[in-house]
DSSP file (Angstrom, degrees, kcal/mol; ACC not computed):
  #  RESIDUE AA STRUCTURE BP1 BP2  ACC     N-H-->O    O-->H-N    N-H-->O    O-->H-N    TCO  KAPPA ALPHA  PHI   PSI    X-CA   Y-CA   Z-CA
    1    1 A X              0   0    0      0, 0.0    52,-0.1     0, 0.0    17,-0.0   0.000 360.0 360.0 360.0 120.1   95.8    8.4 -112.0
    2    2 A X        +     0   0    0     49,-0.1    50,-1.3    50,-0.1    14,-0.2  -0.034 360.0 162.6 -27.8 159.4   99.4    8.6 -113.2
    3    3 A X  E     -A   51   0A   0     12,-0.4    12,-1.8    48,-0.2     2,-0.3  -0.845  33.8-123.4-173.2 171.2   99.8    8.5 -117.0
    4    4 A X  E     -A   50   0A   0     46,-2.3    46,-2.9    -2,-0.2     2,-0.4  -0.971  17.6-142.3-146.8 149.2  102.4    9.4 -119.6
    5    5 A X  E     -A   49   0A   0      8,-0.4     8,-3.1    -2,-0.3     2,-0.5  -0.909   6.3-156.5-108.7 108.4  101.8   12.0 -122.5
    6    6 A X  E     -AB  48  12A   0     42,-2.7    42,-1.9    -2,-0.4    41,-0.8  -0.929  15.6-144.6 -95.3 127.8  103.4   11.0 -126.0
    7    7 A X        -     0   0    0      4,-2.5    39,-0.2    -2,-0.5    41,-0.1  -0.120  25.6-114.4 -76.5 178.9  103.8   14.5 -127.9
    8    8 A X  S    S+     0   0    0     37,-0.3    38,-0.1     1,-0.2    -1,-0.0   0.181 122.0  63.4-104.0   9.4  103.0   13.9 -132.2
    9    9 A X  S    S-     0   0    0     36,-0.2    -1,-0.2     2,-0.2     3,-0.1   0.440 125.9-110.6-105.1  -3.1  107.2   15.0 -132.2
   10   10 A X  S    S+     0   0    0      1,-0.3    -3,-0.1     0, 0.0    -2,-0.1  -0.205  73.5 132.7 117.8 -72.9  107.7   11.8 -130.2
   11   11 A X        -     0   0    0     -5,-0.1    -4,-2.5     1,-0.1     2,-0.5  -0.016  40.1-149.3 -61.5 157.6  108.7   13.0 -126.7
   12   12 A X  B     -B    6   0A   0     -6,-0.2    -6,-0.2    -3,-0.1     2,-0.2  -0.855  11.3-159.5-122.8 138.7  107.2   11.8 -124.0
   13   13 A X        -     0   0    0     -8,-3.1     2,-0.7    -2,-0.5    -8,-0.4  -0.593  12.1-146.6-112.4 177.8  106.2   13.0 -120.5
   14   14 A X        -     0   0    0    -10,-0.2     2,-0.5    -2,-0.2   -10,-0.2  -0.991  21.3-170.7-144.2 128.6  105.4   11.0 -116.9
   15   15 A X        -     0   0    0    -12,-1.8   -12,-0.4    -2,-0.7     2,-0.1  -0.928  15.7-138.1-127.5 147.2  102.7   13.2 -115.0
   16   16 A X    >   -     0   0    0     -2,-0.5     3,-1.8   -14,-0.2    38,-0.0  -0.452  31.5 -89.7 -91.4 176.6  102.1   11.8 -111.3
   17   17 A X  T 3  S+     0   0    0      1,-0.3    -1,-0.1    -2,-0.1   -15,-0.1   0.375 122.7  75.7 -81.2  17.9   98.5   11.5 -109.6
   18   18 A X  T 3  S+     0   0    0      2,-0.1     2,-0.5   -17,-0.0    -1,-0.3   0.324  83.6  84.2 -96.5  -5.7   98.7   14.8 -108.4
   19   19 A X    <   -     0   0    0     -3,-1.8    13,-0.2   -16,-0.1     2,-0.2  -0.926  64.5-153.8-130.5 109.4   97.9   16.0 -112.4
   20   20 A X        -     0   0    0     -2,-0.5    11,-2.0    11,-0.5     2,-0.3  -0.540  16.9-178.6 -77.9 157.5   94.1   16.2 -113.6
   21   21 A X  E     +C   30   0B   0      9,-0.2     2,-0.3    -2,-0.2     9,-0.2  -0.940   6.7 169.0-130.7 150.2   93.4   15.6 -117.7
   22   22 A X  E     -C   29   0B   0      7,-2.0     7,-6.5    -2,-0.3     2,-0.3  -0.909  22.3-136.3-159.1 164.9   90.5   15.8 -119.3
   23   23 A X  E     +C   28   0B   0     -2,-0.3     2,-0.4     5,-0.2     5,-0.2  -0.909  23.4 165.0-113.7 161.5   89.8   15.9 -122.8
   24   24 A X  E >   -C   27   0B   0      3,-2.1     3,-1.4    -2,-0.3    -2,-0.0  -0.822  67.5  -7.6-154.4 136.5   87.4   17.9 -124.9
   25   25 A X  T 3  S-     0   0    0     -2,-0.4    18,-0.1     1,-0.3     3,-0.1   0.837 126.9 -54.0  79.0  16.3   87.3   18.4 -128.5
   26   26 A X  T 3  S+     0   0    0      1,-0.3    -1,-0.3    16,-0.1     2,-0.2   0.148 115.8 122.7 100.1 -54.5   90.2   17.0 -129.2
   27   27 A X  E <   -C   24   0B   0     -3,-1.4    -3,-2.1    17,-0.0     2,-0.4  -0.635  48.1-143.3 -66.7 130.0   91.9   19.4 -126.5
   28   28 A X  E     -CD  23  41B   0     13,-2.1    13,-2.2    -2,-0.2     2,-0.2  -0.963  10.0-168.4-116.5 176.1   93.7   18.6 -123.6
   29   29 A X  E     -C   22   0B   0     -7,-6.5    -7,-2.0    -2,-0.4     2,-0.3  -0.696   4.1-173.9-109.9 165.7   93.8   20.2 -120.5
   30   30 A X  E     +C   21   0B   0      9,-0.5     9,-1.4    -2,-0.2     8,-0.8  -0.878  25.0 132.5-136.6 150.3   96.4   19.4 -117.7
   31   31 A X        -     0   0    0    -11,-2.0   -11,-0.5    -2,-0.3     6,-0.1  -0.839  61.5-101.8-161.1-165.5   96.2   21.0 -114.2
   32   32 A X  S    S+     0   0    0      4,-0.3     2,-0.3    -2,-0.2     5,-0.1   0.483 106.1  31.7 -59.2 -43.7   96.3   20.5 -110.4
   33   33 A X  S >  S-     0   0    0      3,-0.4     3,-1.0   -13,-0.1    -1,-0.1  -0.948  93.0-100.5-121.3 158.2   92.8   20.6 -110.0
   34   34 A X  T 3  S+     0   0    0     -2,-0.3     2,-0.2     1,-0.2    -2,-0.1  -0.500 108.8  16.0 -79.5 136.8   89.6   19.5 -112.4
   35   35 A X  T 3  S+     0   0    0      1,-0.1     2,-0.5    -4,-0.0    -1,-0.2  -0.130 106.6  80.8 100.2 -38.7   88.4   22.6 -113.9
   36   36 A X  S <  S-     0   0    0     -3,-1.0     2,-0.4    -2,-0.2    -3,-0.4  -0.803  70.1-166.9-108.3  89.0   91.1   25.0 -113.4
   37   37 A X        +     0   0    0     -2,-0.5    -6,-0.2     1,-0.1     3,-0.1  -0.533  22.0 179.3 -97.8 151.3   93.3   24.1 -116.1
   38   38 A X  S    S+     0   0    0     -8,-0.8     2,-0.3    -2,-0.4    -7,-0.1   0.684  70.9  36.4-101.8  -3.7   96.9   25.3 -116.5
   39   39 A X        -     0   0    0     -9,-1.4    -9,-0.5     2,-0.0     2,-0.4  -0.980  64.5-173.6-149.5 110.8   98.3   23.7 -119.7
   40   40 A X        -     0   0    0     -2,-0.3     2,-0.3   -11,-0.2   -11,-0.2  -0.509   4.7-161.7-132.3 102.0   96.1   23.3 -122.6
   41   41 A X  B     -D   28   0B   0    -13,-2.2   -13,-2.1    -2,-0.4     5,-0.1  -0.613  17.1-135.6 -89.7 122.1   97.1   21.1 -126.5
   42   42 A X    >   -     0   0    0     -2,-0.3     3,-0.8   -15,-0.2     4,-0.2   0.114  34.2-100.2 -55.8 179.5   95.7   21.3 -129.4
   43   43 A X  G >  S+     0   0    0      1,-0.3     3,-1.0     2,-0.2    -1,-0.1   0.888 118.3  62.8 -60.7 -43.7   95.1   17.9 -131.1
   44   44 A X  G 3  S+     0   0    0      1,-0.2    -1,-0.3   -36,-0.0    -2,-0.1   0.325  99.5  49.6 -82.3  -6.5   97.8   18.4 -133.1
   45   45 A X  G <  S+     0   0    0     -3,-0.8     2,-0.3   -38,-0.1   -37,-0.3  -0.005  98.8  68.2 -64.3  -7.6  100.3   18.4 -130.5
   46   46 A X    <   +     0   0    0     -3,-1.0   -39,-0.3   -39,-0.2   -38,-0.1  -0.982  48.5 177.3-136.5 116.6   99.5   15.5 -128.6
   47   47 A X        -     0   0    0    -41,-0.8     2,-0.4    -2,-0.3   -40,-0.2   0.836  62.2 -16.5 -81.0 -49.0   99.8   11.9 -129.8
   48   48 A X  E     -A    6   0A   0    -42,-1.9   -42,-2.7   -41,-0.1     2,-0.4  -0.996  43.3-154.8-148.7 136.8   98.8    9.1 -127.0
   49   49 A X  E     -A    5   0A   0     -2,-0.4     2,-0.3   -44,-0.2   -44,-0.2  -0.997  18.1-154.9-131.4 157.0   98.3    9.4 -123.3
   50   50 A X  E     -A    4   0A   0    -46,-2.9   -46,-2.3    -2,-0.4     2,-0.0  -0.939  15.3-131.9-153.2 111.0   99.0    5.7 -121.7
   51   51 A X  E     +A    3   0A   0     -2,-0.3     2,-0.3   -48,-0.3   -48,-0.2  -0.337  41.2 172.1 -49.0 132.8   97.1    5.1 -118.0
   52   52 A X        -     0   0    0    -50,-1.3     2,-0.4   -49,-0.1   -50,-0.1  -0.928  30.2-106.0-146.1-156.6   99.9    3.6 -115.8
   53   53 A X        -     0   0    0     -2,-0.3   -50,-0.1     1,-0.2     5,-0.1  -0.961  28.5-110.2-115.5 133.0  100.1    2.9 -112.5
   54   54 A X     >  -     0   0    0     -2,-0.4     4,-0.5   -52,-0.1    -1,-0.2   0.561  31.8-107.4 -28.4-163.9  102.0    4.7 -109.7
   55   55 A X  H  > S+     0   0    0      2,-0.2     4,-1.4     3,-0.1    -1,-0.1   0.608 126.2  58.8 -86.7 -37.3  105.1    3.3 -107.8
   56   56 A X  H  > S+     0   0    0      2,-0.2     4,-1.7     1,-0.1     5,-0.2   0.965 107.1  47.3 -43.5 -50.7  102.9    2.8 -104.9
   57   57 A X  H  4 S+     0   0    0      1,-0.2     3,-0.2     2,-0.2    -2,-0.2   0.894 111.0  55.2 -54.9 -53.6  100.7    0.2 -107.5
   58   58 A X  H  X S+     0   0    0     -4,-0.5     4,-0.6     1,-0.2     3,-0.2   0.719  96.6  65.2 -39.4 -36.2  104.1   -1.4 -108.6
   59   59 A X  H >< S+     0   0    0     -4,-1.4     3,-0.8     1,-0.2     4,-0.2   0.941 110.5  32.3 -52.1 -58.1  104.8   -2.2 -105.2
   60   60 A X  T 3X S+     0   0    0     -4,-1.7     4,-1.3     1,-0.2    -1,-0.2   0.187 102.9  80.6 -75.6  12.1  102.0   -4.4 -105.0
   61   61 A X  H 3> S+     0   0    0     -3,-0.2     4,-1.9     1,-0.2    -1,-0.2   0.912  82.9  68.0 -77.7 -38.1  102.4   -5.4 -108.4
   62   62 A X  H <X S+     0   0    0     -3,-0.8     4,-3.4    -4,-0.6    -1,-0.2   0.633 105.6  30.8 -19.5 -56.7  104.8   -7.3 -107.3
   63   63 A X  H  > S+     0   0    0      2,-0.3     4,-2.9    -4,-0.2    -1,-0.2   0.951 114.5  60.7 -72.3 -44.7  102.9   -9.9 -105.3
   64   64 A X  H >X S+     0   0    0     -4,-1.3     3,-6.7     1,-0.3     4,-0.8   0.870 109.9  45.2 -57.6 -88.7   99.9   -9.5 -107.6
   65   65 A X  H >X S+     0   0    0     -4,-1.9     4,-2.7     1,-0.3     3,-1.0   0.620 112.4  46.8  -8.1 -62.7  102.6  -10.8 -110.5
   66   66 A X  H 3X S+     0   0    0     -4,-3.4     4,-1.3     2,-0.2    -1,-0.3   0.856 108.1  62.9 -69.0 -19.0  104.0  -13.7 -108.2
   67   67 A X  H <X S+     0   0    0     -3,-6.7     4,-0.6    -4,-2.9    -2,-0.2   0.805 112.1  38.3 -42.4 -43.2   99.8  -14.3 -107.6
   68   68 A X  H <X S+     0   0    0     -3,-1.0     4,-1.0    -4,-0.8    -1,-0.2   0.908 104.8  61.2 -93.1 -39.6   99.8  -15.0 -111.4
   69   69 A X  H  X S+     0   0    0     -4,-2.7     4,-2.8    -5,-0.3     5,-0.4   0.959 111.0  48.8 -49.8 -38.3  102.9  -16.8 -111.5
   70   70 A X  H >< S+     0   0    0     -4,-1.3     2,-3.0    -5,-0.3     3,-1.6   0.335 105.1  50.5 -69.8-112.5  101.0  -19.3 -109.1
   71   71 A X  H 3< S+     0   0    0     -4,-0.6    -1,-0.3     1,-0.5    -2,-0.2  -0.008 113.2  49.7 179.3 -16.1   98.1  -19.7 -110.6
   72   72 A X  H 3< S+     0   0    0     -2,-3.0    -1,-0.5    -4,-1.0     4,-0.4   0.919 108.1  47.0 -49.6 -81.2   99.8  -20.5 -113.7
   73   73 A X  S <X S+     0   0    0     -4,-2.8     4,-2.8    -3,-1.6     3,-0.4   0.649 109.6  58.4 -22.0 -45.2  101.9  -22.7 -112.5
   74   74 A X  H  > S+     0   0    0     -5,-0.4     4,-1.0     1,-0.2    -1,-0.2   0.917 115.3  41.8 -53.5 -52.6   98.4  -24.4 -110.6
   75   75 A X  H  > S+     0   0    0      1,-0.2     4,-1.6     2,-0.2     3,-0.3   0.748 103.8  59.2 -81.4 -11.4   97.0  -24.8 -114.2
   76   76 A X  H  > S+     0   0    0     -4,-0.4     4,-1.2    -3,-0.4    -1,-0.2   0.949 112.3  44.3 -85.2 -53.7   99.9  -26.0 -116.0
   77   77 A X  H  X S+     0   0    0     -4,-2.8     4,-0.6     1,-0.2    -2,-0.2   0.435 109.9  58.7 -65.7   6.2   99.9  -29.0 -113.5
   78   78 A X  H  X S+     0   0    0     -4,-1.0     4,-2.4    -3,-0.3     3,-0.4   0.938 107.4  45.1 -47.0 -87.3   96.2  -29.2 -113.9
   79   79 A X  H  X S+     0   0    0     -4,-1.6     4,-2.7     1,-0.3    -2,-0.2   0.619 106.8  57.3 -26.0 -45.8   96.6  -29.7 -117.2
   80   80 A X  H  X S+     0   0    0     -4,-1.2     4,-0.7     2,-0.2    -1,-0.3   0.902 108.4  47.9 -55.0 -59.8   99.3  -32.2 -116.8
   81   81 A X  H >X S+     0   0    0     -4,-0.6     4,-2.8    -3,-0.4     3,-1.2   0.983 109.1  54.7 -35.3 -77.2   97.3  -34.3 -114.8
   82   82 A X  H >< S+     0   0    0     -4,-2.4     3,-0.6     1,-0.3    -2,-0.2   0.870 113.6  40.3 -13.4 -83.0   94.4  -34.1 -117.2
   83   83 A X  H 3< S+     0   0    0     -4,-2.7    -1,-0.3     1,-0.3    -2,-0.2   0.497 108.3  57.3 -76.4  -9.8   96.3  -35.2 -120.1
   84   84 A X  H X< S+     0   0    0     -3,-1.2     3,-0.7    -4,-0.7     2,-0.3   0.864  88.3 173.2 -79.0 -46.7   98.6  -38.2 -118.2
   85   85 A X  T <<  -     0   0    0     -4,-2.8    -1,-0.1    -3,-0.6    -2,-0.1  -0.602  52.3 -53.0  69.5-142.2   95.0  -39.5 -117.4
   86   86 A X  T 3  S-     0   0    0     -2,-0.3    -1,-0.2     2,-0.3     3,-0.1   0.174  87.9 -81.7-119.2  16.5   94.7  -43.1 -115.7
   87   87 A X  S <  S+     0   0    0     -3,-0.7     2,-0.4     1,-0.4    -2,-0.1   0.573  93.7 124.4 107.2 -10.4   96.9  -45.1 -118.3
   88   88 A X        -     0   0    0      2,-0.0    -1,-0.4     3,-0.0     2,-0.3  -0.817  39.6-172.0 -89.3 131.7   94.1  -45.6 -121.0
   89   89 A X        -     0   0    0     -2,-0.4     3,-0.4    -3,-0.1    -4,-0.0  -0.892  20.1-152.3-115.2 137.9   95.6  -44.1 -124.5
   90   90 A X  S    S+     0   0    0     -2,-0.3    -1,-0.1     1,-0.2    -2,-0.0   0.455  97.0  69.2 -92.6 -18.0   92.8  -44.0 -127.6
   91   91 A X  S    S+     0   0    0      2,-0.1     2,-0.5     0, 0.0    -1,-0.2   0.241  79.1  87.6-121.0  13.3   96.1  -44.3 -129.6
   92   92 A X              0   0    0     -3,-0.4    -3,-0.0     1,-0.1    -4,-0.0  -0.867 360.0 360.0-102.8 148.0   97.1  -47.9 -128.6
   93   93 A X              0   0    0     -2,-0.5    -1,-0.1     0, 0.0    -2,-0.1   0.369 360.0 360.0 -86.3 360.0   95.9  -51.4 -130.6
């Protein structure tokens, strides 16, 4: 899974899904493959690493996002409905 690596100076890195992590102890490891690691930071070196999503996943984020826009939209006019009711108001004498 893609992710990006905030160092504890701040900078930040973009690793693709081609780059295994794991952590242990506090360490991480970076490589190419699980096990064989090539890049290894101490605790103190490493601030946050942030799951994202690829470009492929963005692509289709796309839809997913106008998915929600509907379905929003769906419930707002739900709601609307709901709340017009049939013409009886509790708040008229």
């Amino acid at each position: 899974m893609a992710f990006k690596l905030t160092y504890s100076d701040g900078q930040e890195s973009q690793y693709d899904d081609d780059t295994v992590w794991e952590v242990e102890n506090g360490v991480l490891k970076l490589g190419k493959k699980e096990g064989t690691w090539s890049v290894l930071l101490s605790p103190s070196h490493w601030a946050v690493i942030e799951l994202g999503r690829t470009a492929s996943d963005e692509k289709d984020g796309d839809s997913d996002s106008k998915d929600a826009k509907k379905d929003s939209d769906e419930d707002a006019e739900k709601d609307f409905e709901e709340d017009s009711g049939d013409g009886d108001s509790k708040d008229e004498d």
